[in-house]
C-alpha positions in Angstrom: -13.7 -13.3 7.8 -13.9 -15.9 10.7 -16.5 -16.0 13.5 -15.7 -13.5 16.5 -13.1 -12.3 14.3 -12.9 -8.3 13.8 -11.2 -6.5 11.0 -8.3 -4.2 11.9 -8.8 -0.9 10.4 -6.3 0.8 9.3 -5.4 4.3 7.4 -3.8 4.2 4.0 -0.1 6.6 3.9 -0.8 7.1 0.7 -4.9 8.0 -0.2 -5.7 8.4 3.8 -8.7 6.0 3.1 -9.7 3.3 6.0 -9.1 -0.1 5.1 -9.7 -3.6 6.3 -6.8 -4.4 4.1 -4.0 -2.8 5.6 -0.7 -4.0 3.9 2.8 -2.9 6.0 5.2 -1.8 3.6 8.1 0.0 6.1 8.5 1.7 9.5 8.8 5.3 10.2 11.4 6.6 12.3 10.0 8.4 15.6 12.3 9.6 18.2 10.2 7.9 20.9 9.3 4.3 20.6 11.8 3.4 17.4 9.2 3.0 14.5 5.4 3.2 13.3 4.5 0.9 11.0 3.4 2.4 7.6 0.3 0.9 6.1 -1.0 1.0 2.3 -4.4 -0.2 1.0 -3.9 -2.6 -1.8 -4.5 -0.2 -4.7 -2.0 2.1 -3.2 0.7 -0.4 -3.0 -0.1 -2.1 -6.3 -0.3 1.7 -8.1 3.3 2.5 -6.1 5.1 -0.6 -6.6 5.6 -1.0 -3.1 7.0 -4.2 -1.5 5.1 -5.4 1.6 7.2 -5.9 5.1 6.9 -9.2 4.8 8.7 -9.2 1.6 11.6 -7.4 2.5 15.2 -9.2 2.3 16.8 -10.3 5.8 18.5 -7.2 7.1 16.8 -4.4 6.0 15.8 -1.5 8.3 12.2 -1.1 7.8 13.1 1.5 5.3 10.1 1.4 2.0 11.1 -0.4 -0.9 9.8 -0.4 -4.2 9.8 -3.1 -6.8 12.2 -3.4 -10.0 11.2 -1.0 -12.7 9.8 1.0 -10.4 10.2 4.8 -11.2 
């Protein structure tokens, strides 16, 4: 980590551990502000098969997506 630079902490959907690793992997409906991001520590998301945000094709709608041959 960089000088000066703090970690963002973040609670795994999945285990409900803290992590410095949060990885976005969809948005969760709420009737108030539109969407919460959904967070996954990278064990999580590796053991799911869960595509990060990031990774998500053009058009999607935040909605979690998993990878091929993914049960």
């Amino acid at each position: 980590m960089r000088a000066g630079v703090s970690a963002v902490i973040r609670t795994c959907r999945e285990c409900r551990e803290d992590t410095a690793e949060p990885i976005p992997v969809g948005l969760e409906p709420t009737v108030s502000c539109g969407g919460r991001v959904l967070y996954l520590c990278p064990p999580c998301r590796a053991d799911l098969g869960v595509v990060p945000l990031s990774q998500h094709p053009e058009g999607t709608l935040g909605q979690v997506l998993y990878e091929e041959g993914t049960p």
